[in-house]
C-alpha positions as semicolon CSV with decimal commas, in nm:
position;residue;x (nm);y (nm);z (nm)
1;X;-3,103;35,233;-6,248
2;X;-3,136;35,443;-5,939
3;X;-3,478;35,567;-6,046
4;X;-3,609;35,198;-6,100
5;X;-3,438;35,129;-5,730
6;X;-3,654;35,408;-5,589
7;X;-3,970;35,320;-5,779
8;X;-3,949;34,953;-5,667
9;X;-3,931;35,089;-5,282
10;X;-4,211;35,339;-5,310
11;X;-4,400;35,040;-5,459
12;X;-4,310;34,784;-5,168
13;X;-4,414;35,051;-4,946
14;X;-4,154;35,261;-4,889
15;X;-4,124;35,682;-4,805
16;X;-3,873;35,858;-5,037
17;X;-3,679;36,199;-5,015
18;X;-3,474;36,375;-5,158
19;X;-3,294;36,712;-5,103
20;X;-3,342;36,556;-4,680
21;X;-3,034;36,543;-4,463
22;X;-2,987;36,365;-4,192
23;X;-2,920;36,556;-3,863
24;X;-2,937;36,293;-3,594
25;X;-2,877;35,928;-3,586
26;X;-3,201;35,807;-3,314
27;X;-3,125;35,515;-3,068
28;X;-3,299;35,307;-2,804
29;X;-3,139;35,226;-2,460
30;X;-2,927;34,983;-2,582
31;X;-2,741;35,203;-2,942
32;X;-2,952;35,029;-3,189
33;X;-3,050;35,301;-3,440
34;X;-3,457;35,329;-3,444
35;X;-3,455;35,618;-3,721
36;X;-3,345;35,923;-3,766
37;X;-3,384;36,352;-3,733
38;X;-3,390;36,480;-4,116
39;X;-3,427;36,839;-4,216
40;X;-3,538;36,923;-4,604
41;X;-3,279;37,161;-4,731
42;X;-3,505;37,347;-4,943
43;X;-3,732;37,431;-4,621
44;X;-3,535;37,425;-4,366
45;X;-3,908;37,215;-4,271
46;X;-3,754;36,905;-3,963
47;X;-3,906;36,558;-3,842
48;X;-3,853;36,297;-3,741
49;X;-3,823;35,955;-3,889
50;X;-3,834;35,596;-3,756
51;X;-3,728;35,304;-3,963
52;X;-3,671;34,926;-3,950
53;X;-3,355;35,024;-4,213
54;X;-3,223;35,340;-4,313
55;X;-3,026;35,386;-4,620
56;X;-2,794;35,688;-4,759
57;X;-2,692;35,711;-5,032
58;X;-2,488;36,023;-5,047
59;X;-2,128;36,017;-5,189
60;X;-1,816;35,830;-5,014
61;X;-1,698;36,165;-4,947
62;X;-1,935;36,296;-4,767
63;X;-1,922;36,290;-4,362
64;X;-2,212;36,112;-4,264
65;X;-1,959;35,855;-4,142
66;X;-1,947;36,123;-3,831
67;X;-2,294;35,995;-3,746
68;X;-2,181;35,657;-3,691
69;X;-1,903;35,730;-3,448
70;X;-2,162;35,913;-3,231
């Protein structure tokens, strides 16, 4: 299912990564997240990346909930 998910974005024209975590939450003036700093962990390559909607989809125990209290 999650490879059908990810297939239907790429074809609706969305960018895809995997093995990417996010470092950095990016917000305007007024806190509204515009995107976000990623780095590839097999690289160590960064960018960054702005998005209308940003989606995780890491485990519920992982602490990306930190980023959200920032």
């Amino acid at each position: 299912m999650n490879i059908a998910l990810i297939m239907t974005a790429v074809k609706l024209g969305a960018t895809v990564a995997n093995k990417v975590e996010v470092t950095e939450l990016l917000k305007d003036a007024d806190g509204k997240i515009q995107g976000a700093r990623v780095r590839d962990n097999l690289t160590g390559d960064e960018w960054e990346v702005k998005a209308k909607v940003l989606s995780s989809s890491d485990p519920p125990a992982t602490s990306y909930g930190d980023y959200h209290r920032a």
